[in-house]
N, C-alpha and C positions, 0 to 999 in steps of 0.2 A: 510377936510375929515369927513364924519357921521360915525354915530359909524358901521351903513350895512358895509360902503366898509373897514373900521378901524377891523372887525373882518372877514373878508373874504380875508384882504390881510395878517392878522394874521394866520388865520388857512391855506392858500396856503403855507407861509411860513413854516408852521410849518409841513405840508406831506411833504415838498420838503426834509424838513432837515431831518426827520425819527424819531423816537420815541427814539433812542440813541445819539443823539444829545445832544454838552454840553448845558445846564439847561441854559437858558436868553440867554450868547453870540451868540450860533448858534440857540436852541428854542427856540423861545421868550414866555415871557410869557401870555399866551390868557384867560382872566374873561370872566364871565357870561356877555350877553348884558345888563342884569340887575345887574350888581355887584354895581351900585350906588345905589339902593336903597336897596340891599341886605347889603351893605356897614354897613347902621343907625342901625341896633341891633348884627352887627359882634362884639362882644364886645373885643373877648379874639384874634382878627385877624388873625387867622387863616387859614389856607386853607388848601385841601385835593385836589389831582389830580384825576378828572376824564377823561377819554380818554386827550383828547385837553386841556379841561376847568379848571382851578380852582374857587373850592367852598367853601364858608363857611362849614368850621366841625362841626362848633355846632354856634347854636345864644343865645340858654338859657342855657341848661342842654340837652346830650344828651336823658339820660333817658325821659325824659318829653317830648321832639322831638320824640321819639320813639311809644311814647304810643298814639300820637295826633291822629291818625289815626282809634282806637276803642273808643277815650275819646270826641273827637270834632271833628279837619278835619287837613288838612296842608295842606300848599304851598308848592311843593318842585320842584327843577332845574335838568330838565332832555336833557337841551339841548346840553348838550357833545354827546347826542346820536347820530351815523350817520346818514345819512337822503338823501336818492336818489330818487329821479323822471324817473321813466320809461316812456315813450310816444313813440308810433307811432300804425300803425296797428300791429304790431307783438308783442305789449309790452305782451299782454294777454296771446295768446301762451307759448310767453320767460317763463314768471310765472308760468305758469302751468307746463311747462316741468321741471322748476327748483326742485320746493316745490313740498311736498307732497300733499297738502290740495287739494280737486277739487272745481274750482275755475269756474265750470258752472255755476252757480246762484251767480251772488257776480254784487252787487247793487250799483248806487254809492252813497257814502255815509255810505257805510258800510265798518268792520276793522274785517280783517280776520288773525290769526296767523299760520304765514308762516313757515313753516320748509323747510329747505333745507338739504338734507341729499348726503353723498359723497356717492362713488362707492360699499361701503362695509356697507353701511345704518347706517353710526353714522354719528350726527347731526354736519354739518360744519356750519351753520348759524341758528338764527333762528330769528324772530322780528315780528313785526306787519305792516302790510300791508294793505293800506286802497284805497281803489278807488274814483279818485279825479276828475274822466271824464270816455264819455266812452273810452276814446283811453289812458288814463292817470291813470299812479298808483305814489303811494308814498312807501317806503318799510323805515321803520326806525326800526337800530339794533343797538347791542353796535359794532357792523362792521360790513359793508355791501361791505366789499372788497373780499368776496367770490362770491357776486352774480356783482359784478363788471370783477372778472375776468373771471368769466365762461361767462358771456356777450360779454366779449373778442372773446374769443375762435369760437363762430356762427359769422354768417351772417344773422343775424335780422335786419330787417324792421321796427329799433324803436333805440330811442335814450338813455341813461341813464347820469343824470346831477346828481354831486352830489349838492347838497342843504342845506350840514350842516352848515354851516356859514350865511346862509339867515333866518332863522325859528328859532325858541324859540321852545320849549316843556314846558309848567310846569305841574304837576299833583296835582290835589286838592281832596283828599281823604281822605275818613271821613264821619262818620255819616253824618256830617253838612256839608258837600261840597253842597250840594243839594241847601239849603238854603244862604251858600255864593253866591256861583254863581247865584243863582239868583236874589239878592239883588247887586252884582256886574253888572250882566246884565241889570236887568229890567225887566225882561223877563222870563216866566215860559219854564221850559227846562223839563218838565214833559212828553213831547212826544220823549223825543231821548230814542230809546231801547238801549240794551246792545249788543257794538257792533257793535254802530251805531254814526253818526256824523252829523252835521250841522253847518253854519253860523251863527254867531251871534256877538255882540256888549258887549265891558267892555270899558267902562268913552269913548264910541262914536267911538274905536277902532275897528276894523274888527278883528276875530279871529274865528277858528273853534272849535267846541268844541265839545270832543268823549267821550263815556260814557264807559271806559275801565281802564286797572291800573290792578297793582299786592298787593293791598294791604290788601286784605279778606274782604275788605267794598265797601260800594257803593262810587263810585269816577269816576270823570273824567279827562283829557287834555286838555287843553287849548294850542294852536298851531298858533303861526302868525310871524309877519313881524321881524325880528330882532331889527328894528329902534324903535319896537315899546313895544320890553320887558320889560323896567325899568316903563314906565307907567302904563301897565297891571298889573307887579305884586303888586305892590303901590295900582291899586284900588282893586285887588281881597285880598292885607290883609286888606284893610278899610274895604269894607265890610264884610269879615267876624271876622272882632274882637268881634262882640256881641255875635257870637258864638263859639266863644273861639279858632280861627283857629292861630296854630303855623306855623312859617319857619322852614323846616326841613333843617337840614346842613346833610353834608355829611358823616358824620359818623352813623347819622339816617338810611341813606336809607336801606342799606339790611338787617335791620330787619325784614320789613312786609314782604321780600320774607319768611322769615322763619316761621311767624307766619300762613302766607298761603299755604304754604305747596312749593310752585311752584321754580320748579329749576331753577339758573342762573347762565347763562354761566359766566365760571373767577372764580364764589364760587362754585359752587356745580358740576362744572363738566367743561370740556374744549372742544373748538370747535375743529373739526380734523382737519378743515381749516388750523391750525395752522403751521400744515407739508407742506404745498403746498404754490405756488405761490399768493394763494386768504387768508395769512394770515393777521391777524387784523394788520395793523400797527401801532396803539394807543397803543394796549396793550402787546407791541415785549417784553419789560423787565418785571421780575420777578419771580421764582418757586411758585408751588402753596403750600398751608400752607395745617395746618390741621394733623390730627394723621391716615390720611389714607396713607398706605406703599403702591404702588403698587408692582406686582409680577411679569408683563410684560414690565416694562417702563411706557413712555408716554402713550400708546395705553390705557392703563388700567383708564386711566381717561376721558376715549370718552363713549359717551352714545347712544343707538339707542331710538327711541321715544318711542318705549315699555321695558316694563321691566320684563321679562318674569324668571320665576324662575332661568335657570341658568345663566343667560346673567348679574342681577342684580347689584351682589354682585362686579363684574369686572369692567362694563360698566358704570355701575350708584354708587357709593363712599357712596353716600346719599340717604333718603330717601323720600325727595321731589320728587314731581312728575308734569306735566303738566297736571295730570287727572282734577284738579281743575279749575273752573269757578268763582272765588271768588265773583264778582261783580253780580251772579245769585243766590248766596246762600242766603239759607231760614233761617227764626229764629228758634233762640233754640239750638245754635252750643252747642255740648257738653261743661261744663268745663267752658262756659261763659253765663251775660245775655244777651237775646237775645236786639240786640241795636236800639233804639227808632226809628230809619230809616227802619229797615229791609223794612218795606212795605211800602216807601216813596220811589219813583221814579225809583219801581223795577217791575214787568210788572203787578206786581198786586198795580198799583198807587193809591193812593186815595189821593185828593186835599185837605182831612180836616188834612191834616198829620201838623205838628209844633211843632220845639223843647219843650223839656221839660221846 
């Protein structure tokens, strides 16, 4: 058995059994499709549960994982994320009625962030959704078992597959992702906008790669075949060691949501999906943390996409927002210097750009 069907009889296993299922006996335990080369700098071994997956916590020092992202670039594993395939003639519609976004003009090859919002306008799902045909979308969330079950519920003219066990995610963000990835590639990647995607090549591999990410810097996705994770991430940290590119473990990651302001479902606010039949099944156990008391219950940690003076303080806990475009912003951020990338592969490109 390859390692494709080795983690899709993994992760069947592991919806069938439920998120409360005892630990290894009944869910077994599912690694990264790259946990073998992620494996060589797990020093302290580690691991931290995301959805499905377990990940290295830390490879060096959390701290220094943390900052890799305004200092040089990182690798990081995003592929716990769910991952569903829409297709047929009705996928488009289905979308459109779902989400908020108007989804008139949406190209393919372009990555549009989807909100899904319940009957009373607080966010049950949200994720990014990219157009992969015309008849064909991808929708990848931390769950995408809200837009699974309201799928249920019509009679659409389109199919919906889920895909997480087939596709890797990694995100490589960072001043110098730019420059990784293209010395990973071969290949100048200086025409994908923000927002936007294409086909391309790491050590002769097929993979897509989107110019998006939550990390207040210029960064992108890197997205492909599962069989073919442990290779990719292998060559995209060769190439970019000359510029200093860290593994971010899992204790890293929600930092840059904080540095960037951008709120995320589980920290900074909960889907209402949660109460209905379309709740996450990855993330069924745990209270949420933190020194916010609610005053209504549960309800009081749901958010609408606006945050409007009185709704704020109830709705939204936190003070991040979706207002933010990170991967569009200009130099000169207050409070910091402005980072030798800013105008490297950001719509005002220029080809004489090169690290410090």
């Amino acid at each position: 058995m390859n390692i494709a069907d080795r983690q899709r009889s993994a992760y069947e296993r592991l919806v069938a059994s439920g998120a409360d299922a005892p630990f290894l006996t009944e869910r077994p335990a599912l690694f990264s499709p790259a946990a073998a080369a992620q494996d060589v700098m797990n020093i302290r071994g580690t691991y931290g549960r995301f959805a499905q997956l377990l990940l290295p916590l830390e490879y060096t020092h959390w701290v220094e994982e943390a900052s890799a992202h305004v200092r040089s670039c990182y690798i990081g594993d995003w592929t716990s994320l769910h991952k569903v395939r829409i297709r047929g003639p009705q996928a488009l519609p289905f979308l459109s009625r779902l989400g908020m976004r108007d989804l008139s003009r949406f190209e393919t090859g372009q990555i549009k962030h989807h909100v899904q919002l319940d009957d009373n306008g607080h966010v049950a799902s949200e994720g990014v959704l990219t157009r992969t045909g015309e008849r064909e979308f991808v929708y990848t969330a931390g769950s995408c078992d809200w837009l699974l079950w309201q799928f249920s519920l019509g009679d659409w003219d389109a199919e919906v597959t889920d895909i997480s066990p087939d596709r890797f995610i990694f995100g490589v963000q960072g001043p110098a992702s730019l420059y990784s990835l293209e010395k990973a590639t071969g290949d100048s990647l200086r025409d994908i906008g923000f927002s936007r995607g294409r086909p391309a090549q790491v050590a002769d591999i097929p993979v897509d790669i989107m110019r998006t990410g939550i990390s207040g810097e210029l960064g992108y996705e890197l997205h492909g075949a599962t069989g073919d994770a442990e290779a990719v991430w292998s060559a995209v940290l060769a190439a970019g060691e000359e510029f200093g590119i860290r593994q971010l473990g899992f204790r890293s990651q929600p930092v840059q949501h904080i540095d960037a302001g951008i709120a995320t479902n589980g920290l900074d606010y909960l889907a209402s999906a949660i109460l209905t039949q379309g709740a996450p099944r990855q993330f069924r156990r745990g209270t949420p943390g933190g020194s916010f008391v609610p005053a209504n219950g549960i309800t009081d940690y749901f958010r609408t996409p606006v945050n409007s003076a009185g709704d704020s303080a109830r709705a939204s806990p936190t003070a991040t927002s979706w207002a933010a475009t990170p991967s569009r912003r200009k130099p000169g951020r207050a409070g910091r210097r402005a980072p030798w990338s800013a105008w490297c592969g950001t719509r005002r490109t220029s080809p004489t750009c090169s690290p410090p």
